[in-house]
N, C-alpha and C positions, 0 to 999 in steps of 0.2 A: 201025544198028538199035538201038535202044531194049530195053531190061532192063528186066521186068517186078521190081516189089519183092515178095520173097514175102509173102504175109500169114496170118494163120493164121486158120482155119473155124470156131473155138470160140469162144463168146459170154465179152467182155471180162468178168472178174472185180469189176468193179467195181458200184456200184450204177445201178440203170438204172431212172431217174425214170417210165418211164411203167410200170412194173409197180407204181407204190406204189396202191393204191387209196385217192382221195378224192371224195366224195360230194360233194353241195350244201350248206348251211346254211353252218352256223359253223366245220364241218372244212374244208370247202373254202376259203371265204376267209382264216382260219389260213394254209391252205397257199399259197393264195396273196401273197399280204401277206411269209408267210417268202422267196417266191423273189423278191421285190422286194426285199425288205430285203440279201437276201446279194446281188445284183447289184448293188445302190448301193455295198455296202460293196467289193467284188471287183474292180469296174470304172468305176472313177475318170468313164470318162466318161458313164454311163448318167444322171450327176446333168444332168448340164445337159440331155442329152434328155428325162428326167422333169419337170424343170421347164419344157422350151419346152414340152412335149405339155399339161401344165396349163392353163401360160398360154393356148395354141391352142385346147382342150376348152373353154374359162370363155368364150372370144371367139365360138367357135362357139356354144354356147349360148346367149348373149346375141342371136348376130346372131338363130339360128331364133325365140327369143321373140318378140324386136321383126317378125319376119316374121310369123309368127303371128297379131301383133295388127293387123297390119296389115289381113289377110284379112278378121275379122271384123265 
């Protein structure tokens, strides 16, 4: 039989990202932009997936335009 690990019922002392309050405009993209920046710096490998998701988004884009014009 298996041993549960005990765990404790009180909320983790640390900071806890979704109580921070940010809005839309210029705070919000701030905030966003900073958790980008500290995930490239953090996690070595998020850079190569920020750059394929680019390159993917710029190709995707391209194709829907050229579809686009195609329709009309």
């Amino acid at each position: 039989m298996l041993k549960r690990v005990p765990t404790v019922d009180g909320a983790h002392p640390g900071i806890n990202i979704s109580k921070i309050p940010v809005g839309g405009g210029i705070a919000g993209m701030m905030a966003a932009l900073s958790v980008v920046i500290i995930g490239l710096i953090g996690v070595p490998l998020t850079r190569w997936f920020l750059g394929a998701s680019l390159v993917t988004g710029a190709v995707m884009a391209l194709i829907r335009r050229w579809a686009a014009r195609d329709r009309l």
